[in-house]
C-alpha positions as CSV (number, residue, x, y, z in Angstrom):
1,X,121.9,40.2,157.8
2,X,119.2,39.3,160.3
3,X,116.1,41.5,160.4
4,X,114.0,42.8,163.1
5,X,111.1,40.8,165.2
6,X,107.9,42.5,165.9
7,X,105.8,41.7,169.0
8,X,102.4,43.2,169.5
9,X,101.9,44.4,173.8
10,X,98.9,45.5,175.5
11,X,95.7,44.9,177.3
12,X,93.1,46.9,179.7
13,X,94.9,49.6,181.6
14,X,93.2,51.7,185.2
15,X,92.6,55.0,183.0
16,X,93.3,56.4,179.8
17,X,96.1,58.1,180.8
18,X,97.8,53.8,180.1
19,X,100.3,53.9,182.6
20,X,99.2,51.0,184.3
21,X,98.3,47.3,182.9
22,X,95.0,45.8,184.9
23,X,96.7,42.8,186.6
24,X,95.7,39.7,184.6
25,X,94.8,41.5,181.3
26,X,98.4,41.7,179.6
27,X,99.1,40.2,176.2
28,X,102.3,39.6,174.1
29,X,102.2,38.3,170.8
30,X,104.7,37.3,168.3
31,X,107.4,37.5,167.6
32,X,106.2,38.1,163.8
33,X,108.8,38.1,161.2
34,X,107.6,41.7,159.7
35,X,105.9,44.6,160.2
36,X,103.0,44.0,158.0
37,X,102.0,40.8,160.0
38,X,101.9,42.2,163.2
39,X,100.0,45.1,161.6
40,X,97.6,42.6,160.7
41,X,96.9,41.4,164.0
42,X,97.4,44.2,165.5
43,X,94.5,45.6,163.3
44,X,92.6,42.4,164.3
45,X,93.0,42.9,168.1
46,X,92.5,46.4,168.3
47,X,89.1,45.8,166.6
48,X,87.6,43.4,168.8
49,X,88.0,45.7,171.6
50,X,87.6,48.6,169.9
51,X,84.8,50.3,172.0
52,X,86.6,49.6,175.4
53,X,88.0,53.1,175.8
54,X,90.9,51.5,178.2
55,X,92.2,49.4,175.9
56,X,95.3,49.6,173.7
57,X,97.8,47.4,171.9
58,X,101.4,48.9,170.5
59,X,103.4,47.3,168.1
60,X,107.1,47.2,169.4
61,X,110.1,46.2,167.4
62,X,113.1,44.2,168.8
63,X,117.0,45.5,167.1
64,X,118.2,43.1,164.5
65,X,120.3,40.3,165.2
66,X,123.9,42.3,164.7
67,X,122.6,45.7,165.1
68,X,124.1,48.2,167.2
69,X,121.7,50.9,169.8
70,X,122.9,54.3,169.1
């Protein structure tokens, strides 16, 4: 059984509604093997740009190798 691959996306978006990237400030990291290491960076990122209101990272989470969407 192969198990899930976590990728932390984000970067600067126009407004705080983050619909839109800024052009230029878009990051992808991973893939991580679980969820507690991307939670780790993702913790790490999210801290250095803590005080920039239009900032945000998500943690996304690719199916497993074999898995079936529902």
């Amino acid at each position: 059984m192969s198990h899930s691959k976590f990728w932390i996306v984000g970067g600067e978006f126009t407004s705080t509604d983050f619909s839109q990237v800024v052009a230029g400030t878009e990051q992808l990291q991973g893939p991580f093997n679980c969820r507690e290491e991307a939670m780790t960076t993702w913790r790490n990122i999210s801290e250095e740009r803590r005080g920039e209101c239009n900032v945000r990272y998500i943690i996304l989470s690719e199916p497993a190798a074999g898995s079936v969407a529902q």
